[in-house]
C-alpha positions as CSV (number, residue, x, y, z in Angstrom):
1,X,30.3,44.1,177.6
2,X,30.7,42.8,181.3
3,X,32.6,39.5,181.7
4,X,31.5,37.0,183.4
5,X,30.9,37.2,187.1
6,X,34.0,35.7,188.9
7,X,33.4,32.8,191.6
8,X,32.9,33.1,194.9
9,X,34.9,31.3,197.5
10,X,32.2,29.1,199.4
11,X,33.2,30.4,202.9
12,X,32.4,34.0,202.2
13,X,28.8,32.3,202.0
14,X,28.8,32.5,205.3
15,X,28.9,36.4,204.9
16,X,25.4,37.8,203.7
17,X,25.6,40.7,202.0
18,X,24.1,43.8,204.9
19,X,20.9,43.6,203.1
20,X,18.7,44.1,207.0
21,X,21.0,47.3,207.1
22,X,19.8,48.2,203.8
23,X,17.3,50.9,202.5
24,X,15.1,49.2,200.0
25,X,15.9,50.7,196.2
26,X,12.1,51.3,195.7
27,X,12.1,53.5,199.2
28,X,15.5,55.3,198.0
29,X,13.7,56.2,194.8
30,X,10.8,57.4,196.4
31,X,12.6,60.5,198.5
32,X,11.4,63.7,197.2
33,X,12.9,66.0,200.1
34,X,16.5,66.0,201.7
35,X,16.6,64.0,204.8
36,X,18.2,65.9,207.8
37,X,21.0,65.0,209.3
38,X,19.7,63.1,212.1
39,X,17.2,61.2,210.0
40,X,20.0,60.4,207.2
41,X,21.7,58.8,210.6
42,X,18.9,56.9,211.5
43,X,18.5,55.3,208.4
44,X,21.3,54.7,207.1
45,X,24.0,53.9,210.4
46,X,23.4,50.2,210.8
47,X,24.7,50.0,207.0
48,X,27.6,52.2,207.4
49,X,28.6,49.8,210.4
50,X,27.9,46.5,208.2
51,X,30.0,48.1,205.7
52,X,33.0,49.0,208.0
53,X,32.9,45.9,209.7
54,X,33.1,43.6,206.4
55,X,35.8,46.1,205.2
56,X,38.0,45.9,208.4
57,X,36.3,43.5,211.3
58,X,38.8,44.0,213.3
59,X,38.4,47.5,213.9
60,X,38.5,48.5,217.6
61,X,35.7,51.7,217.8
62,X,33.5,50.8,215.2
63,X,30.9,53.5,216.7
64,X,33.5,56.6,216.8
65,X,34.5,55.2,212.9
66,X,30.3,55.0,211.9
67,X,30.4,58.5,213.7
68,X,33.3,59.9,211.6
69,X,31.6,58.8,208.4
70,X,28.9,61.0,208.9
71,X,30.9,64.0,210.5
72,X,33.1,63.5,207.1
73,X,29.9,63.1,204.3
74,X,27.6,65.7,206.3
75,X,28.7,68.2,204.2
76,X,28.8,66.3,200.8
77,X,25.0,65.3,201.8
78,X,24.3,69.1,202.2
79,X,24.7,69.5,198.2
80,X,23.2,66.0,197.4
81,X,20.4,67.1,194.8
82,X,18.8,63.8,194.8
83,X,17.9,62.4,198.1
84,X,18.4,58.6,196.3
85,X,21.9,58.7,196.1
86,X,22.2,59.0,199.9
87,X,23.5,55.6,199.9
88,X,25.9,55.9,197.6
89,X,27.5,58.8,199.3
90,X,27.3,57.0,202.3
91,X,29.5,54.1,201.3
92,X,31.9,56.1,198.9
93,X,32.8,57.8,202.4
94,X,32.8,55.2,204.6
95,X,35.0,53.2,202.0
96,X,37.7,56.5,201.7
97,X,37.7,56.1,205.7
98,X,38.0,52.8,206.1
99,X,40.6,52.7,203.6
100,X,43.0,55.4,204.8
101,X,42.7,53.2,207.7
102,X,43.4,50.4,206.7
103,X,46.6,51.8,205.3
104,X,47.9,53.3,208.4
105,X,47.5,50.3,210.5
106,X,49.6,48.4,207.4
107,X,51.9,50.9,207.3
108,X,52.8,50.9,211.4
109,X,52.8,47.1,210.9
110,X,55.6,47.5,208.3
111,X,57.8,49.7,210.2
112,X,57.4,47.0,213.4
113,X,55.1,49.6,215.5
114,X,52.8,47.2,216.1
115,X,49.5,48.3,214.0
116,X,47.3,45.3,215.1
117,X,43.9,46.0,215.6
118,X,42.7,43.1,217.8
119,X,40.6,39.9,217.1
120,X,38.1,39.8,214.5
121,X,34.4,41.4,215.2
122,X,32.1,37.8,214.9
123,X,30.4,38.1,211.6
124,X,28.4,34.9,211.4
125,X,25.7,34.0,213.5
126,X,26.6,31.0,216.4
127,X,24.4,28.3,214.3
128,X,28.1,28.4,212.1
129,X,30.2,25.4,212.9
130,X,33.5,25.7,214.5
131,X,35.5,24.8,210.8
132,X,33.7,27.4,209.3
133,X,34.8,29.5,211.3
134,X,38.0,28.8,211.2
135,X,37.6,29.3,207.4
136,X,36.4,32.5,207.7
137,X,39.6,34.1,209.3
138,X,41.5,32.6,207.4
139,X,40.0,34.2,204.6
140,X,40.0,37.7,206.4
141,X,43.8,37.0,207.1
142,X,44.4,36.6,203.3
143,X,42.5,39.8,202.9
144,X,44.9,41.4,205.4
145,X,47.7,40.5,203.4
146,X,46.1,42.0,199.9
147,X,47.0,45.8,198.5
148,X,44.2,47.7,200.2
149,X,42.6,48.4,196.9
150,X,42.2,44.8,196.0
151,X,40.7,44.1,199.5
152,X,38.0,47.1,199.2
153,X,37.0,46.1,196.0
154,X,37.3,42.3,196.7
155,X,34.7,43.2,200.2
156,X,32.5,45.5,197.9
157,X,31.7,43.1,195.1
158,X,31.5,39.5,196.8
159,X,31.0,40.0,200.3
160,X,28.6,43.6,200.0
161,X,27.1,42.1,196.8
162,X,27.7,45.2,195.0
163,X,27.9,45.5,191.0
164,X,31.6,46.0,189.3
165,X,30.2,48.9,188.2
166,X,28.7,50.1,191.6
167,X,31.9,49.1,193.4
168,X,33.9,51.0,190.7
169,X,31.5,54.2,191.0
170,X,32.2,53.6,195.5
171,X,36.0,53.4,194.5
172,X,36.2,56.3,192.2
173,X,38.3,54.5,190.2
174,X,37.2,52.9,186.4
175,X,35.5,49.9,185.8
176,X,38.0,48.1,184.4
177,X,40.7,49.1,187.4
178,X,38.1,47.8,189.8
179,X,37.9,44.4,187.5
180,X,41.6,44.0,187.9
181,X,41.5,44.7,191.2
182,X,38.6,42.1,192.3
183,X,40.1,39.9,190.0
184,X,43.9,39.8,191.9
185,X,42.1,39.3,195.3
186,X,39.9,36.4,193.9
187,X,43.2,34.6,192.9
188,X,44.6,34.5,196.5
189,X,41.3,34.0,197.9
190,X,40.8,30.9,195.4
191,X,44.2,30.0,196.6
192,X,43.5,29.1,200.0
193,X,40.4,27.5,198.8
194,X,42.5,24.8,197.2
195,X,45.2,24.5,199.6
196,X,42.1,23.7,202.4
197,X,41.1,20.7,200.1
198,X,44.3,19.8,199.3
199,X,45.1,19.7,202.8
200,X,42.8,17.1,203.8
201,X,39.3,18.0,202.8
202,X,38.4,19.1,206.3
203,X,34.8,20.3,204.3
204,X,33.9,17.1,203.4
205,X,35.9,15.3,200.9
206,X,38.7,18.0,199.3
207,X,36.9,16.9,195.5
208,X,40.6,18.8,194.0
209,X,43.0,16.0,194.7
210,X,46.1,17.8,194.8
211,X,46.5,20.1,191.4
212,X,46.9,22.8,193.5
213,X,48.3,21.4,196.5
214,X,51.6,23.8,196.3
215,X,51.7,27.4,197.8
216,X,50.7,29.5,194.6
217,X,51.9,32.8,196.3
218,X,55.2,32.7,195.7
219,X,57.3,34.9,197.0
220,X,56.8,37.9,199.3
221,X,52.6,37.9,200.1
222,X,50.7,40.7,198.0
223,X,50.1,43.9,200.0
224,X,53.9,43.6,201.7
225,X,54.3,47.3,201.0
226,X,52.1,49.6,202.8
């Protein structure tokens, strides 16, 4: 049995899942013949980008990375025998990409080579006020700080909107490893919720008082390895 679903920090609200850049489940399920490879590319690149961007937004060539994903799954998509599970191919590639990425920029970052990847793409619309902004990266910058594997799964369940089992099946990794996974990013993410309304309830009244006004990380930050 599936536990219950674990809570969402408000600010990542502010993220909608890349449901525009999605193809509809009933069109998916209605393919009958293999797309080519420029159609698949057509249809399914402005979801690989919303995917890549949520996973990393500050990556610096987001249309050479989009590019790569489809150079890399081409041949994977070749043997696909139903055309439905385009999608899912899709984003188990794009996450192995992303991810190997995201390593390497850590691990340059460790050794003090630098390994920064610029300022964060914008992923809200300009409506969003300045504080939630603010918000925003800081929750990115506690995502930065995570184990890679907690921050993919953490981006593929509450931000992408997938299923634990879908984000397991993207991971390649078991249901209950992705679980634990989401479930250690939630904890810092939840973290820096209640610090902000300790701090002074800059979102309109900090309802927590101060129960979890001290720094719950502890020592060195999660992810410190690369």
């Amino acid at each position: 049995m599936d536990s219950a679903p674990t809570k969402k920090a408000p600010v990542l609200r502010l993220l909608p899942p890349a449901q525009a850049s999605r193809v509809s489940a009933g069109s998916e399920a209605g393919e009958r013949e293999p797309l080519t490879f420029e159609q698949t590319y057509r249809r399914y690149s402005r979801y690989v980008a919303a995917v890549v961007l949520r996973l990393d937004p500050r990556v610096p060539d987001l249309d050479d990375v989009v590019q790569d994903v489809f150079l890399v799954a081409a041949s994977g998509l070749k043997r696909l025998r139903d055309p439905g599970a385009t999608r899912a191919w899709l984003a188990t590639a794009t996450v192995r990409l992303v991810r190997r990425r995201l390593r390497v920029r850590r691990m340059w970052r460790w050794l003090g080579l630098g390994g920064d990847a610029g300022p964060p793409a914008p992923l809200v619309d300009a409506g969003t006020s300045p504080v939630d902004r603010l918000l925003l990266g800081a929750v990115y910058e506690v995502l930065e700080r995570m184990p890679v594997a907690d921050r993919v799964a953490f981006v593929l369940h509450h931000i992408e909107g997938e299923t634990l089992e879908s984000a397991a099946r993207i991971c390649r990794c078991s249901l209950a490893t992705v679980k634990r996974r989401v479930a250690r990013a939630q904890q810092m993410v939840d973290a820096l919720d209640d610090r902000s309304d300790a701090g002074g309830g800059q979102r309109g009244g900090g309802g927590r008082g101060d129960r979890h006004g001290r720094d719950s990380g502890g020592g060195s930050p999660a992810g410190g390895r690369p």
